[in-house]
VOKOLVO-653296 format. One record per residue (C-alpha): x, y, z; residue in three letters; residue number from 1. Coordinates in steps of 0.2 Angstrom, whole numbers, plus 5000, padded with zeros to 4 digits. Layout:
// VOKOLVO-653296
X|Y|Z|ALA|NUM .
...
// end
This chain:
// VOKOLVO-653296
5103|5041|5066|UNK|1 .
5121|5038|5073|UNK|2 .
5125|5019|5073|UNK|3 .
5132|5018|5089|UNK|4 .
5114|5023|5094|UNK|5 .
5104|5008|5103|UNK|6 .
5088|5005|5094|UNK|7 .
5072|4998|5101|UNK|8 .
5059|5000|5088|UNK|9 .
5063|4990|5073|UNK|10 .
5051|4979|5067|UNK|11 .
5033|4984|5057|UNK|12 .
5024|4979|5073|UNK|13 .
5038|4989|5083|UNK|14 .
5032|5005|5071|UNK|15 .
5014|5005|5071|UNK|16 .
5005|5017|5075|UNK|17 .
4988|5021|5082|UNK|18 .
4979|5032|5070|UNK|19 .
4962|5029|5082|UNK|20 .
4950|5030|5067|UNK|21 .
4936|5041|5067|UNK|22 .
4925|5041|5049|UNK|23 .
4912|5028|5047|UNK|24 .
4911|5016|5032|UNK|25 .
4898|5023|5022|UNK|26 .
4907|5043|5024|UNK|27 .
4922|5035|5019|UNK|28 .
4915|5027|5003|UNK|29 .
4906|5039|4998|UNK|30 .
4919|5054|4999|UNK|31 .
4933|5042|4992|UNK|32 .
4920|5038|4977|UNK|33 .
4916|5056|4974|UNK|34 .
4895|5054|4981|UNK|35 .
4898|5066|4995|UNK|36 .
4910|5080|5000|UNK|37 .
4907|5083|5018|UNK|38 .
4925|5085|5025|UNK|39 .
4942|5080|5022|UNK|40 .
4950|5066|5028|UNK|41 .
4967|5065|5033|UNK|42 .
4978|5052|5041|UNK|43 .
4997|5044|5042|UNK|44 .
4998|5031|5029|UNK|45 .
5013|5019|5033|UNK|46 .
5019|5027|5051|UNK|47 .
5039|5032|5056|UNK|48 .
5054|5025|5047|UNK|49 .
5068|5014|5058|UNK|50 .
5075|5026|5070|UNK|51 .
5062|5042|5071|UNK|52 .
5054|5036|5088|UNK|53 .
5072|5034|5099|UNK|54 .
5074|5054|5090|UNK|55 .
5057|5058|5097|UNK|56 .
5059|5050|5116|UNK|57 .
5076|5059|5117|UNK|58 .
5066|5076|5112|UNK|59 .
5056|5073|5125|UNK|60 .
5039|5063|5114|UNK|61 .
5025|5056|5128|UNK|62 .
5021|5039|5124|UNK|63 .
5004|5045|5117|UNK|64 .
5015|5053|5105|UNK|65 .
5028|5040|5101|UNK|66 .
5012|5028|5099|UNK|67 .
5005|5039|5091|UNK|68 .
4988|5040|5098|UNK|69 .
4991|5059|5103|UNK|70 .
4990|5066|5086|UNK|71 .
4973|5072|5080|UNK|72 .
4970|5063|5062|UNK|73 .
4951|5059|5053|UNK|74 .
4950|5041|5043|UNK|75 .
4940|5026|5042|UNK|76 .
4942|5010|5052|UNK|77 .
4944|4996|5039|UNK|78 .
4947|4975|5040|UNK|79 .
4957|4965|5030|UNK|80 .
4945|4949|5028|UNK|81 .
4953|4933|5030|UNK|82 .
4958|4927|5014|UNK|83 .
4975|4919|5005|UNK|84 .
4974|4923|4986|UNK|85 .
4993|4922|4983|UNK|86 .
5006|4912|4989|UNK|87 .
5000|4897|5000|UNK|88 .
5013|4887|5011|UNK|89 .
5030|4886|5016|UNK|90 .
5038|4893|5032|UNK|91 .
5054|4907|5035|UNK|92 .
5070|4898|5042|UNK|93 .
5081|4909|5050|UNK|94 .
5098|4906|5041|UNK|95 .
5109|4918|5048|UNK|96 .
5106|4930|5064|UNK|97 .
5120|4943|5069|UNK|98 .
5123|4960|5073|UNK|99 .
5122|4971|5056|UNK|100 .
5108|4957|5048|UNK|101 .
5099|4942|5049|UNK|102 .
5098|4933|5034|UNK|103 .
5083|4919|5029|UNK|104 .
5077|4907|5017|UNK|105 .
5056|4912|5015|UNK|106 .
5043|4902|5011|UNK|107 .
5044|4905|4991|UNK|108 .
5062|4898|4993|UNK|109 .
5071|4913|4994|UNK|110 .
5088|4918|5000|UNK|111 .
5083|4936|5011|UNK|112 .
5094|4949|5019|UNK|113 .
5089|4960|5031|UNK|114 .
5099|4974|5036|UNK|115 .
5098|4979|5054|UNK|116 .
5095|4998|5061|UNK|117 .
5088|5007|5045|UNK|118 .
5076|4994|5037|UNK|119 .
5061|4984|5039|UNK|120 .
5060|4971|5022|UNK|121 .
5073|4961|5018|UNK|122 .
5081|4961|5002|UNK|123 .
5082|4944|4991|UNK|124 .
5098|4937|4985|UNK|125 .
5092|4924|4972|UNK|126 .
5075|4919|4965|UNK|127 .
5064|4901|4963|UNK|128 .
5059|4903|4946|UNK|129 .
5069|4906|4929|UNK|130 .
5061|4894|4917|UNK|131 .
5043|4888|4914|UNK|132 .
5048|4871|4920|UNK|133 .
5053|4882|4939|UNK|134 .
5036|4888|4939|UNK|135 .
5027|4874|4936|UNK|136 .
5037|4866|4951|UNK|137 .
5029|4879|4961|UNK|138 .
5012|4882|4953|UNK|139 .
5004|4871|4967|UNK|140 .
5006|4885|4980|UNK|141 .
4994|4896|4970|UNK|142 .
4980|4884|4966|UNK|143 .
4964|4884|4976|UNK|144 .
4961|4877|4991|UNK|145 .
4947|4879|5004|UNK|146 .
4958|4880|5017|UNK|147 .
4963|4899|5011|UNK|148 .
4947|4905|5017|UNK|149 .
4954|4905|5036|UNK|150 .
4945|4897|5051|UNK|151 .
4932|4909|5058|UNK|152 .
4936|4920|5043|UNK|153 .
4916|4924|5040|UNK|154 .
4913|4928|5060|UNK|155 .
4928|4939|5062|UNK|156 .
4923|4948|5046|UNK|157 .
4906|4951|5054|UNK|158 .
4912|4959|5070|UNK|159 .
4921|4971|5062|UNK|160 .
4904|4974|5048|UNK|161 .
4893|4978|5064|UNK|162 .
4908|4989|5071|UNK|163 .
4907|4997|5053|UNK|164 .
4923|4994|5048|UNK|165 .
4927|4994|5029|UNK|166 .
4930|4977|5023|UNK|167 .
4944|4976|5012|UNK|168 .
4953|4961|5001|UNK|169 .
4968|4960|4993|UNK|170 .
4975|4948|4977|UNK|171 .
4993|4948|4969|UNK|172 .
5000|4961|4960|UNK|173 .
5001|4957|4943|UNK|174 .
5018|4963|4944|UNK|175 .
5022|4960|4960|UNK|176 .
5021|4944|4961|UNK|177 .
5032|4940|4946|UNK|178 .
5046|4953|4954|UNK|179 .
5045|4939|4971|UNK|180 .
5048|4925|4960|UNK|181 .
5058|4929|4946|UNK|182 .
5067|4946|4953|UNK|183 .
5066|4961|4943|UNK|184 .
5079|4960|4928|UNK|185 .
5071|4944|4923|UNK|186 .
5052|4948|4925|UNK|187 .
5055|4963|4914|UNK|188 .
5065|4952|4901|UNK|189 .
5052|4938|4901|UNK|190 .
5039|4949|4896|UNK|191 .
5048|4947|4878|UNK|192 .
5056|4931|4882|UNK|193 .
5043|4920|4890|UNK|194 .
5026|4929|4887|UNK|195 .
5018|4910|4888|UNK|196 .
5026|4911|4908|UNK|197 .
5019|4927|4911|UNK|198 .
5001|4923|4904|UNK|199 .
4999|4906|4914|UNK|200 .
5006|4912|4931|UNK|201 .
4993|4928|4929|UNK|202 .
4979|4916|4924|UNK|203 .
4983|4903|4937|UNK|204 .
4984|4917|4951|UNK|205 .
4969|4927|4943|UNK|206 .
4958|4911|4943|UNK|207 .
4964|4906|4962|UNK|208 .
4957|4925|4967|UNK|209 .
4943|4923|4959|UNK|210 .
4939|4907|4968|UNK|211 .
4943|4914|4984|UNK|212 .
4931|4929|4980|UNK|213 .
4917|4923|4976|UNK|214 .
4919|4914|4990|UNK|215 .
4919|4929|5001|UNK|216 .
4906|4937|4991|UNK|217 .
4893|4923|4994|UNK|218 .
4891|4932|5012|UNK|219 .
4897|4946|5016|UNK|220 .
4901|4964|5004|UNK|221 .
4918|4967|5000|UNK|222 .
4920|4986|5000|UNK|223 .
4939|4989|4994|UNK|224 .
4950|4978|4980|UNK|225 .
4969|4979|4986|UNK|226 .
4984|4977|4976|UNK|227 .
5000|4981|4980|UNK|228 .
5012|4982|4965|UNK|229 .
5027|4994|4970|UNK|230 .
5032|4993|4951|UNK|231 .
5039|5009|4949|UNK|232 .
5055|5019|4954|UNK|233 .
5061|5040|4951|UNK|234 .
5059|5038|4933|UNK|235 .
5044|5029|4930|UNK|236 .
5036|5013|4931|UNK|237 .
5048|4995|4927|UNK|238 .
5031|4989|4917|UNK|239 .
5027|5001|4904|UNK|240 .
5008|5004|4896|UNK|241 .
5009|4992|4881|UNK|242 .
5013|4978|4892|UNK|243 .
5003|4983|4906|UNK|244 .
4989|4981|4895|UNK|245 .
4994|4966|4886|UNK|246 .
4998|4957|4901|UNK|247 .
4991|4963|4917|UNK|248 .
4976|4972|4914|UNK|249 .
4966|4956|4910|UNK|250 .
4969|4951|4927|UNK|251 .
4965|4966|4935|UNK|252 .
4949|4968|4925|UNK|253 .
4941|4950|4927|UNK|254 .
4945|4952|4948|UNK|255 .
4937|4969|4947|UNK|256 .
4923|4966|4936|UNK|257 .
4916|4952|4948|UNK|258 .
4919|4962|4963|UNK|259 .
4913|4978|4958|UNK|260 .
4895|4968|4951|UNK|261 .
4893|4962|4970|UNK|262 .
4895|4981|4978|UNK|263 .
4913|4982|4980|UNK|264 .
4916|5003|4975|UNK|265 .
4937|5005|4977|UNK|266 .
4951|4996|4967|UNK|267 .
4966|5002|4976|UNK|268 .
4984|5001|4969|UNK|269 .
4999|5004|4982|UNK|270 .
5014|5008|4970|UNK|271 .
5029|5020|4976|UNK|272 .
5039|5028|4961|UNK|273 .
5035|5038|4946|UNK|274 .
5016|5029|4939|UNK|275 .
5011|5045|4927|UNK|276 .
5016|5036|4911|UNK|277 .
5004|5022|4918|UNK|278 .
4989|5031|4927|UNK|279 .
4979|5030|4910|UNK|280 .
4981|5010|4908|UNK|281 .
4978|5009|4927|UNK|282 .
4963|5017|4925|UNK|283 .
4955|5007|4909|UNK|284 .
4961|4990|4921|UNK|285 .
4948|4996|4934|UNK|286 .
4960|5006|4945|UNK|287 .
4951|5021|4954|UNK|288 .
4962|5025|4970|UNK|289 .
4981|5026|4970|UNK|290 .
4994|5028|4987|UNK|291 .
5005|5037|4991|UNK|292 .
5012|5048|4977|UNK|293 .
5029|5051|4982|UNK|294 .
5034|5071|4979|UNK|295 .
5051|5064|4978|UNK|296 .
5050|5053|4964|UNK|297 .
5039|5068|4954|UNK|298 .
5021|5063|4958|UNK|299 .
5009|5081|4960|UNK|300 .
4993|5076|4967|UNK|301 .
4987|5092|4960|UNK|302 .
4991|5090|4943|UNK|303 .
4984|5072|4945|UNK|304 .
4969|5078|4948|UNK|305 .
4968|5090|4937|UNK|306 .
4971|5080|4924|UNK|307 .
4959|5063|4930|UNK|308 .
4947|5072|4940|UNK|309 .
4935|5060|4949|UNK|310 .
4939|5045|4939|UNK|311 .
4956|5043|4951|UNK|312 .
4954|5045|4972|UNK|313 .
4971|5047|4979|UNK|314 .
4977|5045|4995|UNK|315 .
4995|5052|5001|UNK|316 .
5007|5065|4993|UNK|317 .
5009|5078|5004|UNK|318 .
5028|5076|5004|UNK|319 .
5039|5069|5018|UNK|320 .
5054|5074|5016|UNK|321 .
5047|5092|5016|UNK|322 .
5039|5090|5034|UNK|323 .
5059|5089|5041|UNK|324 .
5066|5105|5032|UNK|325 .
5057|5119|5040|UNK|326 .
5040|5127|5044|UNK|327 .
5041|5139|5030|UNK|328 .
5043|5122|5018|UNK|329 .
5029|5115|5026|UNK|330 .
5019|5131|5024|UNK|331 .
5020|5129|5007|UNK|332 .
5018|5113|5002|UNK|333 .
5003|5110|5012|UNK|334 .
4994|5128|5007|UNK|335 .
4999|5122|4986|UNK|336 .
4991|5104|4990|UNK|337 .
4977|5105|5002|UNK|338 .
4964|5117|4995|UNK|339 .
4962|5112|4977|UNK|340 .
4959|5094|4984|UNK|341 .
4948|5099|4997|UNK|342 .
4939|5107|4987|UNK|343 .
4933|5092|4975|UNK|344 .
4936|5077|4987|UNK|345 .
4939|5061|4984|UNK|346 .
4956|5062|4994|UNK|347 .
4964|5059|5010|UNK|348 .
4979|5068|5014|UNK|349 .
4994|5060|5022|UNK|350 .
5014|5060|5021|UNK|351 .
5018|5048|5003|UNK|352 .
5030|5038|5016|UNK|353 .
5035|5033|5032|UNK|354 .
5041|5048|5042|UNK|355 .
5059|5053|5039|UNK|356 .
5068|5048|5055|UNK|357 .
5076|5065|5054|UNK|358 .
5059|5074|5055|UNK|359 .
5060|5082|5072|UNK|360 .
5043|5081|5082|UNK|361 .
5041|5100|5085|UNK|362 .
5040|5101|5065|UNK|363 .
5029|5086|5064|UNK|364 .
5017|5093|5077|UNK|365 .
5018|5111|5066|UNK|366 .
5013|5099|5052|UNK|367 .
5001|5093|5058|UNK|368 .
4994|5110|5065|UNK|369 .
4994|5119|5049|UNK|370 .
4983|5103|5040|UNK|371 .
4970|5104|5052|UNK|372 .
4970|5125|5051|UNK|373 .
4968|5126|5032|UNK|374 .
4955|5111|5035|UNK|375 .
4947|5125|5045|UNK|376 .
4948|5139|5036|UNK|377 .
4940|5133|5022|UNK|378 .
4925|5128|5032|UNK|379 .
// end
């Protein structure tokens, strides 16, 4: 998208979309755990990049379109229940607010810039914690407290259970949450440098989640465990097996273990990158869905499944950048990728991004066409 071009949609909220869900919660569990293999499933995952809906209006996109609500998808209607297990407290200041970026101080104390026009998360410029003696300055906002169960939490969660929503929870990534208080150079390093760091944060935020959950669990069913860890880039994850195992696979398991021995039946991982080096320590942790399996980065859903078979659900990597070359691109890519994993289930198709903002609609609509005629042809 040309600079000079006046953008409108450029928050998160600006770019969601309306995927208007369809697939009940027992379907979804059921086909995503391998019981049943009625019919694919198939759906948008993250929604458009910064800039692919002004492309859309001037190619003449209705609003049903540019909403998204005019495009024919099959998914599930899930929750996220009302429950902090992560950070608690603090407030964003705004520090700086111009033209190319706005740049502010979060709630974990950091310096973020945010880049106007092509991006929706902000980047940090410095960290809170280096030393033991800065985390335990901030260990208090991970302890438990009642007041991380949210007011009305339980009556807003049974709403959505009547409407048969799948009720999902998330907890810290391992990972994650030592990349947003340390940065990444320094989380990989103290992993040799300060083990004793690494162990007490994962305890201390593993014991917090745990409250927190059981908590939940006391009345109502958790149907989906949530992490999002993003710890992997094109060639392979910044957190390798040995470490994962040593370090953040205890966490994982004890969250899951409970869970999973109170009904819950997915353990979802959202991770961009390269993850194959890790799939197998993933998996021993508790793991049994992964999103989005970027093309780009060398993911192949079908040589995933080959290889894990039902033990793995997965959910993205048809390949986005694809769906803006051509229709004889998309031709293929879909006809490689769909059948095999029709075929055993467990899988719901969707682009392993946001939508490129130079994706032109007529090619997203052929997309979208050409999923939904190979779902019928193999009926």
């Amino acid at each position: 998208m040309s600079k000079s071009k006046k953008l409108i949609w450029t928050s998160h909220s600006d770019l969601a979309i309306n995927r208007r869900p369809n697939v009940g919660r027992r379907e979804y569990l059921d086909y995503m755990t391998f019981t049943a293999n009625e019919r694919p499933l198939f759906t948008e995952l993250f929604g458009p990049m910064v800039g692919l809906k002004e492309n859309w209006k001037e190619q003449g996109a209705t609003e049903a379109e540019l909403d998204f609500s005019a495009f024919r998808y099959r998914c599930e209607t899930s929750a996220g229940i009302s429950a902090n297990t992560g950070w608690l407290g603090g407030e964003d200041v705004v520090l700086s607010d111009n033209s190319e970026y706005k740049i502010i101080r979060d709630a974990k104390g950091r310096t973020v810039k945010l880049p106007k026009g092509y991006a929706t998360l902000g980047l940090p410029q410095d960290f809170p914690v280096k030393t033991m003696d800065d985390w335990l300055a901030v260990k208090k906002h991970y302890l438990f407290d009642e007041s991380r169960l949210m007011d009305g939490w339980y009556e807003r969660a049974m709403d959505c259970i009547r409407r048969d929503n799948v009720m999902v929870i998330g907890i810290p990534g391992g990972y994650d949450e030592l990349r947003e208080l340390m940065g990444d150079e320094l989380a990989c390093i103290s992993f040799y440098d300060q083990p004793e760091l690494i162990e007490d944060l994962l305890q201390t935020i593993g014991d917090t989640a745990l409250k927190v959950l059981e908590r939940v669990s006391e009345k109502i069913q958790i149907d989906v465990l949530s992490v999002h860890e993003d710890f992997a880039g094109k060639n392979g994850p910044l957190v390798g097996p040995e470490h994962f195992r040593q370090f953040i696979a205890p966490y994982y398991r004890r969250i899951w273990d409970f869970v999973a021995s109170k009904g819950a039946r997915l353990f979802d991982i959202d991770s961009d990158g390269n993850i194959d080096a890790i799939i197998p320590a993933l998996l021993d942790a508790g793991i049994n869905c992964i999103h989005p399996f970027e093309s780009a980065a060398g993911m192949d859903i079908v040589k995933v499944r080959e290889q894990y078979g039902d033990r793995l659900a997965i959910c993205g990597g048809l390949d986005k950048f694809v769906i803006a070359k051509g229709k004889d691109e998309i031709v293929r890519e879909l006809e490689y990728k769909l059948p095999p994993l029709i075929a055993t289930g467990g899988c719901i198709f969707g682009l392993d991004h946001r939508i490129p903002e130079n994706t032109s609609l007529e090619n997203y609509k052929f997309y979208l066409e050409k999923v939904w005629q190979i779902f019928e042809n193999h009926n």
